[in-house]
C-alpha positions in Angstrom: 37.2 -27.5 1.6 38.6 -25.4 4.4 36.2 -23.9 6.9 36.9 -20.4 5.5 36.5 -21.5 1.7 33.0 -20.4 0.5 34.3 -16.7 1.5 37.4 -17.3 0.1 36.5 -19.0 -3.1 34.1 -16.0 -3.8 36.4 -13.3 -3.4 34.1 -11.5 -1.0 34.3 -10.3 3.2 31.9 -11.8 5.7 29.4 -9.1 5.6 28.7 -9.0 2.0 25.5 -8.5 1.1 23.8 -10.8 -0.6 23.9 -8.7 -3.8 27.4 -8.5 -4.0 27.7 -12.7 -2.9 25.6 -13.3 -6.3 27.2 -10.8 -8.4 30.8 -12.4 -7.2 29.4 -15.9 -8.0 27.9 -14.7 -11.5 31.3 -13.2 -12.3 33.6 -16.5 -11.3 30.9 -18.5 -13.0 31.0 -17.2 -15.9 34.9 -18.0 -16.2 34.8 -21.8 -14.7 31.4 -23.0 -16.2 31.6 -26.0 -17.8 30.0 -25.2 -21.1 32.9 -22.1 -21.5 35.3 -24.9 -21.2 36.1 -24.3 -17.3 36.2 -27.1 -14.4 33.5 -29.1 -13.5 34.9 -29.7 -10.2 35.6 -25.7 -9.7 32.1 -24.8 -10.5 30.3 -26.8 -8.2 32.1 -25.8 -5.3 31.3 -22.5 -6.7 27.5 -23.5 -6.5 27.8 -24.9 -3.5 29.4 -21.9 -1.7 26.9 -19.2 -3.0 24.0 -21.9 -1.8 25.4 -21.2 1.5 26.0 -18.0 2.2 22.6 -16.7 -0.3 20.4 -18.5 1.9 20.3 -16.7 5.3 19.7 -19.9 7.8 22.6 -22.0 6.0 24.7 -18.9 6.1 24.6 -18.1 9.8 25.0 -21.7 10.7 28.1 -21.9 8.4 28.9 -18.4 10.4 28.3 -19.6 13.6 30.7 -22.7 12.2 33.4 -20.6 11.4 33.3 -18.2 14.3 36.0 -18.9 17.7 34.0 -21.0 20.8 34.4 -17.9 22.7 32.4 -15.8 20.0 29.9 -17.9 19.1 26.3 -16.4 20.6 23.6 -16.2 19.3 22.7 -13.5 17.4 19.1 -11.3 17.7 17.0 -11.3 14.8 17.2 -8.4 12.8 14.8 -5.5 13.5 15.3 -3.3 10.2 16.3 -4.2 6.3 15.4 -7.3 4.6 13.1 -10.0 6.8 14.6 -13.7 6.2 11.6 -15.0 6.8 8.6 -12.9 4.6 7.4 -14.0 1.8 4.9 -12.2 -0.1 1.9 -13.3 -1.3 0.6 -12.9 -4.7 -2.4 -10.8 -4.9 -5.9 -12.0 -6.4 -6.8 -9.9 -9.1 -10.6 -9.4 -10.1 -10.9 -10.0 -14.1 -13.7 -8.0 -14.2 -11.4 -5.0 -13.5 -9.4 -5.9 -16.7 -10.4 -4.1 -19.7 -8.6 -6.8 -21.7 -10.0 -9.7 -20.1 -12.4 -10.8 -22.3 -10.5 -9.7 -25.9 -9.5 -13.3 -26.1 -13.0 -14.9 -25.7 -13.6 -15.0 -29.3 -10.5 -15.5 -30.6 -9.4 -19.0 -32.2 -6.8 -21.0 -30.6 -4.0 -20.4 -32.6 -2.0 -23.9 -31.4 -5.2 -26.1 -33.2 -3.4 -27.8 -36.3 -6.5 -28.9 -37.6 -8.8 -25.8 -37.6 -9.9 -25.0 -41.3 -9.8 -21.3 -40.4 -11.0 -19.3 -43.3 -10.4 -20.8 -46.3 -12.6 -23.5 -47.2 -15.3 -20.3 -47.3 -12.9 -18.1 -49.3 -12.4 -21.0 -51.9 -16.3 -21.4 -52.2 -17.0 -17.6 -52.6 -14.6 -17.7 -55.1 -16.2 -20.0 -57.3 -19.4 -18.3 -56.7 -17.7 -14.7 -58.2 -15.9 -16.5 -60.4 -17.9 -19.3 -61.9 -21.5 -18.9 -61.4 -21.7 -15.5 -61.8 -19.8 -15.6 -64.9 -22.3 -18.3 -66.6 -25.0 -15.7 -66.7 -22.7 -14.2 -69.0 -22.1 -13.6 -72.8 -20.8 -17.7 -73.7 -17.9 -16.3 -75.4 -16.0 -15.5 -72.0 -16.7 -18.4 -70.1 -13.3 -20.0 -70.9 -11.2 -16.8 -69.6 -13.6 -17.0 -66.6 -13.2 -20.8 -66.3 -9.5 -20.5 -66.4 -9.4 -17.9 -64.2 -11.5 -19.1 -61.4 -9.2 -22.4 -61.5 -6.2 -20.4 -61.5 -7.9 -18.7 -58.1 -9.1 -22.0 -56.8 -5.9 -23.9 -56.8 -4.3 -21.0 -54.9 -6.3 -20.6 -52.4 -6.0 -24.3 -51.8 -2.2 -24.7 -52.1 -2.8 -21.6 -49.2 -5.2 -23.8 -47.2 -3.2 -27.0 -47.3 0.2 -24.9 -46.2 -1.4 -23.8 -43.7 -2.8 -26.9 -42.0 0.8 -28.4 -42.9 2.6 -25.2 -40.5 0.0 -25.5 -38.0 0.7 -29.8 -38.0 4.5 -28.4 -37.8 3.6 -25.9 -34.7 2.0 -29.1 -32.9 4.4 -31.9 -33.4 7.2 -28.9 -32.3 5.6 -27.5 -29.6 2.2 -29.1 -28.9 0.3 -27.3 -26.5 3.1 -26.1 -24.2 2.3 -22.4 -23.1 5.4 -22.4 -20.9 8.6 -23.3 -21.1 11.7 -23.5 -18.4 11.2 -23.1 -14.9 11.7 -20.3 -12.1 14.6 -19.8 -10.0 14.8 -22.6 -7.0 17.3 -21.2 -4.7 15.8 -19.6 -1.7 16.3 -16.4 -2.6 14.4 -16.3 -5.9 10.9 -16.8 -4.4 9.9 -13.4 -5.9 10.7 -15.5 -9.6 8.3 -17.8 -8.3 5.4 -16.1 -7.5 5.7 -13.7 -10.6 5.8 -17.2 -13.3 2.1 -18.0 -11.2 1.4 -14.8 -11.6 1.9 -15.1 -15.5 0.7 -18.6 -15.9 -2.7 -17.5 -14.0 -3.6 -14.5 -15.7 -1.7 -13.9 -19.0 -2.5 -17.4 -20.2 -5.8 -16.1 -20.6 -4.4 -14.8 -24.1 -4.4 -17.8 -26.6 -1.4 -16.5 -28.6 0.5 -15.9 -25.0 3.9 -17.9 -24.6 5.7 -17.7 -21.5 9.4 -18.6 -21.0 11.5 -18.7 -17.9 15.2 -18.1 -17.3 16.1 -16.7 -20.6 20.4 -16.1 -21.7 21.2 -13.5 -23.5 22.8 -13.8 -26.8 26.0 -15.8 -26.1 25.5 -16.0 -22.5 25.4 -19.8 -20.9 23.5 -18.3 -17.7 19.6 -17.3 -16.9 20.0 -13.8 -17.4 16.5 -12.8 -17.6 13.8 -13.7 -15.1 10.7 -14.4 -17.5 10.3 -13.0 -20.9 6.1 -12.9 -22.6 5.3 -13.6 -25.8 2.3 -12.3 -28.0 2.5 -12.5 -31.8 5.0 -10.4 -32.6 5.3 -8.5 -29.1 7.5 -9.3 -26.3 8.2 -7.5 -22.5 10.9 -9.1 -20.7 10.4 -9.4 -16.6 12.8 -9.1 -13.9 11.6 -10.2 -10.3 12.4 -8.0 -7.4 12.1 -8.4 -3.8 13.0 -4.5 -2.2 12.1 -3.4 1.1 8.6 -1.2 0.9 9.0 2.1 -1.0 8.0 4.3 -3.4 10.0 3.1 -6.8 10.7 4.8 -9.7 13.2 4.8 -12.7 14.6 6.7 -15.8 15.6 6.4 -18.8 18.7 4.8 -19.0 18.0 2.4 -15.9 18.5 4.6 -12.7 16.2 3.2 -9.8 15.1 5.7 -7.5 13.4 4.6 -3.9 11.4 7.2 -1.7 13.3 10.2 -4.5 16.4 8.8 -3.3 18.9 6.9 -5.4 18.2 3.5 -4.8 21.3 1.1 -4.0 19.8 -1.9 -3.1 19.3 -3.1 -6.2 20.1 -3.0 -10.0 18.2 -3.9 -13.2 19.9 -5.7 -16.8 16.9 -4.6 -18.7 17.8 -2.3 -21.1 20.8 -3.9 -21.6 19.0 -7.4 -22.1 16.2 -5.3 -24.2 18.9 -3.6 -26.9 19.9 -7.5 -27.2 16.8 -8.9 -27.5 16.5 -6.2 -30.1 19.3 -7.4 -32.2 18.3 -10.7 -31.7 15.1 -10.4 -32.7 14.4 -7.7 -35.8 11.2 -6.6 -36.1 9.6 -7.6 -32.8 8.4 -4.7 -30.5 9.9 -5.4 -26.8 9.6 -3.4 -24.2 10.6 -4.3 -20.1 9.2 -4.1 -16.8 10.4 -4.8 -12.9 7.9 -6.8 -10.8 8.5 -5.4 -7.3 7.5 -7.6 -4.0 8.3 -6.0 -0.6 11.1 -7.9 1.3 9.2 -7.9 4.5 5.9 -6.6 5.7 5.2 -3.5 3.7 3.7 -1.5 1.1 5.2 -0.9 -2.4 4.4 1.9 -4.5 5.3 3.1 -8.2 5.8 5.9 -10.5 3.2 5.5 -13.4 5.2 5.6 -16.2 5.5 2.3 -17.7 6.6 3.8 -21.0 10.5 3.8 -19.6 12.5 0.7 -20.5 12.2 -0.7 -17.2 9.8 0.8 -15.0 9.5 -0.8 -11.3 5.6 -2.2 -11.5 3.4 -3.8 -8.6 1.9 -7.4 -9.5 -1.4 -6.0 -10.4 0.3 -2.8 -12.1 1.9 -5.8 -14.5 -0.7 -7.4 -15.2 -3.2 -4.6 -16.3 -0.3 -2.8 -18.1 1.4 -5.6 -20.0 -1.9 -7.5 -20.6 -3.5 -4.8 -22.0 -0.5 -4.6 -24.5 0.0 -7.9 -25.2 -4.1 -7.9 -25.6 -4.1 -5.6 -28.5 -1.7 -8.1 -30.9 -3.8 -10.6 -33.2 -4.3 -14.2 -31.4 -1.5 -15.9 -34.0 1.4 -17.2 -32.7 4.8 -16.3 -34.1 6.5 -19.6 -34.6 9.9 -17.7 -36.1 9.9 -15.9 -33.0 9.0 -18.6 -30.4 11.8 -21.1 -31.9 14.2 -18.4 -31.3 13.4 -17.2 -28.1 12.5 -21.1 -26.9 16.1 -21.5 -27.9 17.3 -18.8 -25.3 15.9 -20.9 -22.0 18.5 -21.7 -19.9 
């Protein structure tokens, strides 16, 4: 590759922003992935440029690379915008401040195959209603009741026995796997990191909770969606954010506002990826959310509503919000719904 190719190949100036160096990579992915029949060879130098130039060190030593002998200083670090070098850290929530922290304490395990759940005690009150109670009675209709408390028995054990057969199903397809596909690695995805702890530390506290990680959406080949949560028949997708400190807000249709400015520095694919998930999924409620980390030291700040499609949240905003929701579905697991969305990790 010639020393100017990762530019080049992107279709983007030297001072793009790193926005605009993923959105150009996304865009010429899509075409030359291999899985949408493009090159192999094309794509990874693809990869390979937008490893450089998203990761701030390896793109100003590539600059500095590029740049004339006579030109080539070093440059001061930057005193304003986005620090390089913070990382946030993820905060340490006290349960006891979760009103929802304890609703799964007494709920049963819905991943145990070979729980008898209810129906070994519905079967025997059955023949109690149904067959002793009935002998006390005029001889003449102890055949109906005979016939009828078998006709009861038998279903409620064709029930049972389907049930421990789907729940063996569930465990040889899934076992006890809670989470499935992994975080961003690239150096700028760190906010993707710390949110799948956050989710694997406190919203695995639900037993019917799945998690997933780099989700497509319908006919996409790429991770499209950061995280996507799973309860019964409930699901929020997630989007991980790393914004400079501010005071965030949204509306409706998707419009960030920073500090009741119009924010630029930064764009959401919820309630696009929400209408597909929709689609995709009839009959499950989904709803999104924005988990925002401050890009260098800072404090970040939100507007309240969390009824919008994707309102920007704080770490511990998320996690009393969303568990709270997910809190209030029954701990069963949809396996319809899982398989589907399980097929969706990227």
């Amino acid at each position: 590759m010639q020393e100017a190719g990762y530019y080049e190949l992107l279709g983007v100036d030297r001072t793009a922003s790193a926005a605009a160096i993923k959105s150009a990579y996304r865009s010429k992915a899509r075409a030359s992935h291999p899985d949408a029949g493009g090159s192999p060879a094309e794509f990874h130098l693809l990869r390979e440029a937008y490893e450089t130039l998203s990761d701030p060190y390896r793109r100003a030593n590539y600059d500095r690379g590029l740049a004339p002998a006579a030109v080539r200083v070093r440059r001061r670090p930057r005193e304003f915008g986005e620090d390089p070098s913070f990382v946030a850290t993820m905060p340490r929530l006290d349960p006891q401040t979760l009103p929802w922290w304890h609703r799964g304490e007494d709920c049963a395990c819905p991943a145990s195959p070979q729980r008898p759940g209810h129906a070994p005690a519905a079967i025997l009150l059955g023949w109690l209603l149904l067959v002793v109670l009935p002998l006390m009675a005029a001889p003449l209709l102890l055949t109906v009741w005979l016939l009828l408390a078998t006709a009861v028995a038998i279903w409620l054990v064709r029930r049972h026995l389907l049930l421990i057969r789907a729940r063996q199903r569930f465990a040889a397809e899934f076992g006890g796997t809670l989470v499935f596909g992994r975080p961003g690695t690239d150096a700028d995805q760190w906010g993707e990191r710390l949110t799948a702890e956050l989710l694997e530390r406190y919203l695995t506290r639900l037993p019917s909770v799945r998690i997933c990680h780099g989700l497509a959406l319908p006919g996409s080949v790429f991770a499209d969606i950061d995280h996507a949560v799973l309860a019964g028949r409930r699901l929020v997708l997630v989007e991980s954010k790393t914004w400079l400190p501010g005071h965030y807000g949204a509306d409706e249709d998707g419009t960030l506002w920073r500090d009741d400015r119009l924010f630029r520095g930064g764009a959401t694919r919820l309630p696009e990826a929400i209408e597909a998930y929709r689609e995709l999924l009839p009959g499950v409620e989904i709803r999104g959310a924005l988990i925002v980390y401050p890009s260098r030291a800072g404090e970040i700040s939100t507007e309240e509503d969390f009824e919008l499609p994707a309102p920007p949240m704080t770490p511990e905003q998320f996690v009393a919000e969303i568990g709270g929701w997910l809190a209030a579905q029954p701990s069963t697991v949809d396996i319809d719904v899982l398989r589907r969305l399980r097929h969706q990790v990227v």
